[in-house]
VOGU-3710 file (C-alpha; in Angstrom, 3 decimals, decimal comma):
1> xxxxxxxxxx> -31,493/47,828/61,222  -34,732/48,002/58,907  -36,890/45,170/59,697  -36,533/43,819/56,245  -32,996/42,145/55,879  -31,863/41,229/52,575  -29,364/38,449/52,062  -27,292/36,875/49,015  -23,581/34,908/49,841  -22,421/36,071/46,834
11> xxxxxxxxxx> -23,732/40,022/46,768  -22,316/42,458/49,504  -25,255/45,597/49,491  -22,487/48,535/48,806  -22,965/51,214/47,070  -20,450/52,882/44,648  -19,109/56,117/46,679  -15,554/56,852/46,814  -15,413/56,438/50,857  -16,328/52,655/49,685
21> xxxxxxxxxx> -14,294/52,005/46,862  -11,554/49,894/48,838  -14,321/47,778/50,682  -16,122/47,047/47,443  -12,994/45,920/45,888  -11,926/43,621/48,762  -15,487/42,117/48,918  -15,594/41,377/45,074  -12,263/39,493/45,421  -13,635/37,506/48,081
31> xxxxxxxxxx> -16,666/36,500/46,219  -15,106/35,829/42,481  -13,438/32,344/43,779  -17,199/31,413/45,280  -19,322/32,376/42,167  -16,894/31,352/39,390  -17,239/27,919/41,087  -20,909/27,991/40,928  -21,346/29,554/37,729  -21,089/26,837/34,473
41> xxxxxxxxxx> -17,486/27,289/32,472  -19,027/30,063/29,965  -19,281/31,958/32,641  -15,623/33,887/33,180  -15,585/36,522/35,647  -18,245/37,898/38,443  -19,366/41,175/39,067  -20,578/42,295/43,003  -23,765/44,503/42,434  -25,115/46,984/44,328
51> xxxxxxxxxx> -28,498/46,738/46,443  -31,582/47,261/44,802  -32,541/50,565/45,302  -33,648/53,489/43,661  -31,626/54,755/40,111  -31,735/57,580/37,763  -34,297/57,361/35,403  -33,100/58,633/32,082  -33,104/56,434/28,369  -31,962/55,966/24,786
61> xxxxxxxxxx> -33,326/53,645/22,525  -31,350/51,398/20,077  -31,909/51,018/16,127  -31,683/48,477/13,704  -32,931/44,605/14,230  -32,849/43,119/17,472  -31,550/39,691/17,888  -33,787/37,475/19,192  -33,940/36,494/22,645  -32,949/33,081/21,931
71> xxxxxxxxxx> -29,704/34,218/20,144  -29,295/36,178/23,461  -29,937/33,714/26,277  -29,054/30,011/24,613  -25,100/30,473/24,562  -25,839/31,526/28,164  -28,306/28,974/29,916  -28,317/26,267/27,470  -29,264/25,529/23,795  -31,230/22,251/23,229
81> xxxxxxxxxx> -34,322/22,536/21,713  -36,502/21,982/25,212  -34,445/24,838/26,452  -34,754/27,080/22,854  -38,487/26,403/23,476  -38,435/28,002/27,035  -36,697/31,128/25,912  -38,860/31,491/22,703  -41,970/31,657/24,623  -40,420/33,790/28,003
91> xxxxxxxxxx> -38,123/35,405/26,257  -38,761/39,507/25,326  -36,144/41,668/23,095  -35,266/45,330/24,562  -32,667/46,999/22,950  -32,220/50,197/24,917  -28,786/51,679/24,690  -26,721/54,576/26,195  -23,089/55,346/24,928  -20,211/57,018/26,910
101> xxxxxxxxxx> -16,451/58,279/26,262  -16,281/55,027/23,292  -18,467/52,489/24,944  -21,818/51,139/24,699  -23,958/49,333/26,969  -27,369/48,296/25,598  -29,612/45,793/27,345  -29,839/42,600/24,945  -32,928/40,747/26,505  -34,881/40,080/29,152
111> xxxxxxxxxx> -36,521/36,275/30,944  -38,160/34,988/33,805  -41,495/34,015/35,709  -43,323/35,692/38,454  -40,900/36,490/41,103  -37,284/36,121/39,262  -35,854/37,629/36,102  -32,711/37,713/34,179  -31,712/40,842/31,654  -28,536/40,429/29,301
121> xxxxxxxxxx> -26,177/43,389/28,576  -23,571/43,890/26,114  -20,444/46,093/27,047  -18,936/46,704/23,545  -16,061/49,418/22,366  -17,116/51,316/19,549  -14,054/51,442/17,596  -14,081/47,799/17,225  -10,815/47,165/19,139  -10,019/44,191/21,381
131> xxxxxxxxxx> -11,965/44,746/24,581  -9,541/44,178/27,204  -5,819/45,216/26,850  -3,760/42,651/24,981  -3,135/39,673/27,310  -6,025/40,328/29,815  -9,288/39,033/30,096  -12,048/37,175/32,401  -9,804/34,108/33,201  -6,738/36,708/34,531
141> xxxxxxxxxx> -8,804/40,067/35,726  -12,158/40,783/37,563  -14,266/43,549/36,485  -16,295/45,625/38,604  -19,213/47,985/37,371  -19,780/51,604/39,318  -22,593/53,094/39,883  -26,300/51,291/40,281  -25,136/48,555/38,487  -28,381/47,434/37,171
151> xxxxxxxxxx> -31,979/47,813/36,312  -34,445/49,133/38,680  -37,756/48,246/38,306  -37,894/45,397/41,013  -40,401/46,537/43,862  -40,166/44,488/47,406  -37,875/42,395/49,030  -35,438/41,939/46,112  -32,111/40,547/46,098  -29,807/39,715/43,045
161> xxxxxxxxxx> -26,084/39,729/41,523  -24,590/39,732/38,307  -21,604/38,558/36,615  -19,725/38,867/33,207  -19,020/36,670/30,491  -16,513/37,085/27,553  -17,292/34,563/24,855  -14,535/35,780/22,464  -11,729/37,402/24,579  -10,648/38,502/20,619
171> xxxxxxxxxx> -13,961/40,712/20,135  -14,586/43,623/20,896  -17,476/42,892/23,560  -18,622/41,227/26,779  -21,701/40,726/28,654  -23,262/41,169/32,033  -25,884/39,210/33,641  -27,643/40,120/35,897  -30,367/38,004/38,212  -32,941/39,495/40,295
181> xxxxxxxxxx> -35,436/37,851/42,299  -38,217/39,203/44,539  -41,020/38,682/47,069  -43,611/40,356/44,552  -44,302/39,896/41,086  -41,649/41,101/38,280  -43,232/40,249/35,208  -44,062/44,132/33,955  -42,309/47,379/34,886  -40,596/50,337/33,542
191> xxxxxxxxxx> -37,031/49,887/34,228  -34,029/52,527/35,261  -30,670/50,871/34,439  -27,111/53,039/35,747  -23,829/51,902/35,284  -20,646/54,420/36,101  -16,864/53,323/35,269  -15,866/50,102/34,648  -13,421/48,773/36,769  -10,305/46,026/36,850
201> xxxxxxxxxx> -8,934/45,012/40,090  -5,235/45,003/40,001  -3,702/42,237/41,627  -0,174/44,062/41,685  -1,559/47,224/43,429  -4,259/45,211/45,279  -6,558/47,981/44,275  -9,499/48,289/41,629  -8,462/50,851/38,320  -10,646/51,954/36,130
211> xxxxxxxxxx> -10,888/50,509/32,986  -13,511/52,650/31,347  -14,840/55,633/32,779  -18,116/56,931/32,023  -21,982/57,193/32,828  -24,131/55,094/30,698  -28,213/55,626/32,010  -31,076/53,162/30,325  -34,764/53,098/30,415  -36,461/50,182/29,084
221> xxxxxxxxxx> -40,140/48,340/29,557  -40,028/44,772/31,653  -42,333/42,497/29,818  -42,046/39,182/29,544  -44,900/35,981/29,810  -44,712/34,235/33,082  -44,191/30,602/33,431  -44,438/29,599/36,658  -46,229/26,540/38,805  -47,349/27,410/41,765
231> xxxxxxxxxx> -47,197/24,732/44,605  -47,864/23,798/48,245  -49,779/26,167/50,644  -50,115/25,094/54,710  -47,625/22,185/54,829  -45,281/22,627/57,652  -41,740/21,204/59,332  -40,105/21,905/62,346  -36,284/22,437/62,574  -33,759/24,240/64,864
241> xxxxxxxxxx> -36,443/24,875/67,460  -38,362/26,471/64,827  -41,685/25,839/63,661  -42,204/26,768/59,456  -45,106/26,895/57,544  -45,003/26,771/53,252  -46,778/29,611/52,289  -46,273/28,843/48,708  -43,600/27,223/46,424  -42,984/28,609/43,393
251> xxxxxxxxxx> -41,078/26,940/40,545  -40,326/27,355/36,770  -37,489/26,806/34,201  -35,680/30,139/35,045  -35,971/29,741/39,314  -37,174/28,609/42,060  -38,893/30,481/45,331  -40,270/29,451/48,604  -42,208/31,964/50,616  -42,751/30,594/54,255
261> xxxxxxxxxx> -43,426/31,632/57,876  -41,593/30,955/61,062  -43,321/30,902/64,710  -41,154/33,605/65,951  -40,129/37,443/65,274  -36,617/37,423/64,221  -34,506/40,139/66,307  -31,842/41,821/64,561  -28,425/43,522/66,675  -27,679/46,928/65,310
271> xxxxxxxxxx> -24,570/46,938/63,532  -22,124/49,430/61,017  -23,354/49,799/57,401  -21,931/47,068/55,149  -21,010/44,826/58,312  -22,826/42,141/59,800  -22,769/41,678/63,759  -21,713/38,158/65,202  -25,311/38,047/66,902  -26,933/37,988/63,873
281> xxxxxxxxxx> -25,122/35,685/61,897  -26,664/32,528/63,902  -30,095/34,180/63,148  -29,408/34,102/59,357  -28,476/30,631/59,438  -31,144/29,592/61,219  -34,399/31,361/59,366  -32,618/31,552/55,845  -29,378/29,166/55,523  -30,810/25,961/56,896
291> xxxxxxxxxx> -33,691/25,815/55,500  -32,939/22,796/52,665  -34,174/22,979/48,640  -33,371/20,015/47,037  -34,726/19,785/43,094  -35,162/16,176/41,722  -34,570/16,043/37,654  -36,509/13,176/35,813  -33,365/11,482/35,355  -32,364/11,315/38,917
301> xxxxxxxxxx> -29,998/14,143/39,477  -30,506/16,320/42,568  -29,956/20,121/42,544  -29,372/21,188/46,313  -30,556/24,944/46,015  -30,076/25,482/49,596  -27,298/27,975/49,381  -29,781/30,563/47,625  -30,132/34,162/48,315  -32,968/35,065/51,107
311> xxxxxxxxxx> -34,740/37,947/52,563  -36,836/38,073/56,023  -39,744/40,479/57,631  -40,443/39,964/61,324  -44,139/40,770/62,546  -43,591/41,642/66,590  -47,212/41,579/66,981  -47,884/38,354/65,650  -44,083/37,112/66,783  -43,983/35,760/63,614
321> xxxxxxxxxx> -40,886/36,071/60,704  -41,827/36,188/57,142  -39,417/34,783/54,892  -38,451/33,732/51,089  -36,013/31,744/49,494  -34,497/30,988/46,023  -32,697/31,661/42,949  -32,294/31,935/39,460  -30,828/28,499/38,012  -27,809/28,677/36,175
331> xxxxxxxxxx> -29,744/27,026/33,348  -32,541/26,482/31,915  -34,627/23,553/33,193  -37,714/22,465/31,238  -40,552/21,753/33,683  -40,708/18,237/31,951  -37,043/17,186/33,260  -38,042/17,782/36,908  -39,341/15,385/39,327  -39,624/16,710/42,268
341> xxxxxxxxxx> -39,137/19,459/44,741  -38,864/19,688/48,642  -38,197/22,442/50,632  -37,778/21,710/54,413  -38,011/18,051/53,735  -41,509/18,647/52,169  -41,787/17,170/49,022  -43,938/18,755/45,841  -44,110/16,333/42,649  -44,052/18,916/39,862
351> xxx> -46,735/18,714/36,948  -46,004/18,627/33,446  -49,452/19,511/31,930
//
């Protein structure tokens, strides 16, 4: 097993090749009833994407006006004016597009701060017509996308996953979100974006179909102004025989990540691609799962962030694991409607110069 170990509940690492097609399927079911819970209401139907790896590096560009980002991203994480604000400054257009066999994917806009971003695709038919088939859409169908399944430009540690939204099931159009985060910084890059067939799952075949079949391939530039605060540094707790030190907390409307370092060299069992052995699953839980985020809003509301996605390095020479936590919120939180933070039971008050 590499020495670097990924992890995200809600994002199986599976890659797109017919020999995998049935597992993908039966691991995107599993995960639609967790993430549609998670997700706010807009937010209809999940998509499982693939690891973060490597795509195909090929672009077209898109013409006419862009909309702005905040047309983009305020229907999707919230549209007061402290949360318009957020996106106008963060917020970058793109506009790169790639059309296949009558459908279009071009990627809307891109957010985010140091170590997280989000980028906003629309899926639209080009003749116009009703997206789905008459009768379907996000409430009664999950959709699956082939291929990469995203944009490559993240370098490190990264973890993410994505999901669609339908905002008119009448139009002729949907979008996909997708979140990455990572243990180094994201705020610039040249990104490779593959997608390859659209897929339904079928609930009366138990089997994914194709909905759309094609190739769509995207190169665009990742460039967007970081907002982040940067907190803590040294503190330490102890917990499940562990002892943790806070390397650094970092926190910003978009996300939240905690880089730390546990007094021992995780060991990983070997197990079959795509499966997780039952040694290992303690392990998880005890350098990633346990360790608590709780986010404290200015008007007393807590946020418990603890089930967010992870990723670990063990050092055998120093016996020591490095680790990071966090996730993209769901919406956007000004920095001036947060208290507090505390990670580990460690609490950071949160400036609002």
């Amino acid at each position: 097993m590499s020495e670097l170990f990924d992890y995200k509940k809600e994002m199986s690492q599976l890659r797109f090749t017919e020999s995998q097609k049935k597992s993908l399927a039966e691991a995107a079911a599993s995960a639609a009833g967790k993430t549609a819970k998670r997700r706010r209401p807009v937010f209809r139907g999940v998509l499982i994407a693939a690891a973060m790896v490597m795509a195909l590096a090929v672009g077209a560009g898109a013409a006419g006006v862009l909309p702005s980002p905040t047309e983009i991203f305020a229907p999707l994480f919230g549209g007061s004016v402290a949360q318009t604000e957020v996106i106008d400054k963060i917020g970058h257009p793109i506009g790169a597009s790639d059309s296949c066999k009558g459908i279009t994917i071009t990627a809307d806009a891109v957010m985010g701060d140091e170590y997280s971003a989000v980028i906003v695709y629309t899926i639209r038919r080009d003749d116009g017509e009703r997206f789905f088939p008459e009768g379907e859409n996000l409430d009664n169908r999950m959709l699956m996308m082939g291929g990469f399944g995203g944009a490559s430009w993240a370098r490190g540690g990264a973890i993410g996953s994505s999901w669609f939204v339908d905002q008119d099931p009448e139009d002729d159009r949907i979008q996909m979100i997708e979140a990455t985060s990572s243990d180094v910084p994201l705020t610039h890059g040249t990104a490779d974006a593959e997608f390859e067939d659209l897929r339904i799952w079928n609930p009366e075949t138990d089997r994914d179909e194709i909905l759309y079949p094609g190739k769509w391939r995207l190169r665009f530039e990742v460039d967007y102004e970081d907002c982040s605060v940067h907190l803590g540094g040294g503190e330490g707790f102890s917990q499940d025989g562990l002892n943790i030190t806070i390397d650094e907390l970092t926190i910003s409307p978009i996300a939240v990540q905690v880089a730390y370092t546990a007094d021992l060299a995780v060991v990983w069992d070997d197990a079959p691609s795509g499966r997780e052995s039952p040694k290992n699953a303690p392990q998880r839980q005890k350098f990633l799962e346990n360790i608590e985020i709780l986010l404290t809003k200015t008007d007393g509301t807590v946020i418990d962030l603890t089930d967010s996605g992870g990723r670990m390095s063990p050092d055998y020479e120093a016996n020591v694991s490095h680790c990071s936590k966090g996730q993209v919120f769901d919406e956007i939180i000004p920095l001036e409607d947060m208290a507090s933070i505390s990670a580990g039971g460690v609490v950071y008050e949160i400036p609002h110069n």
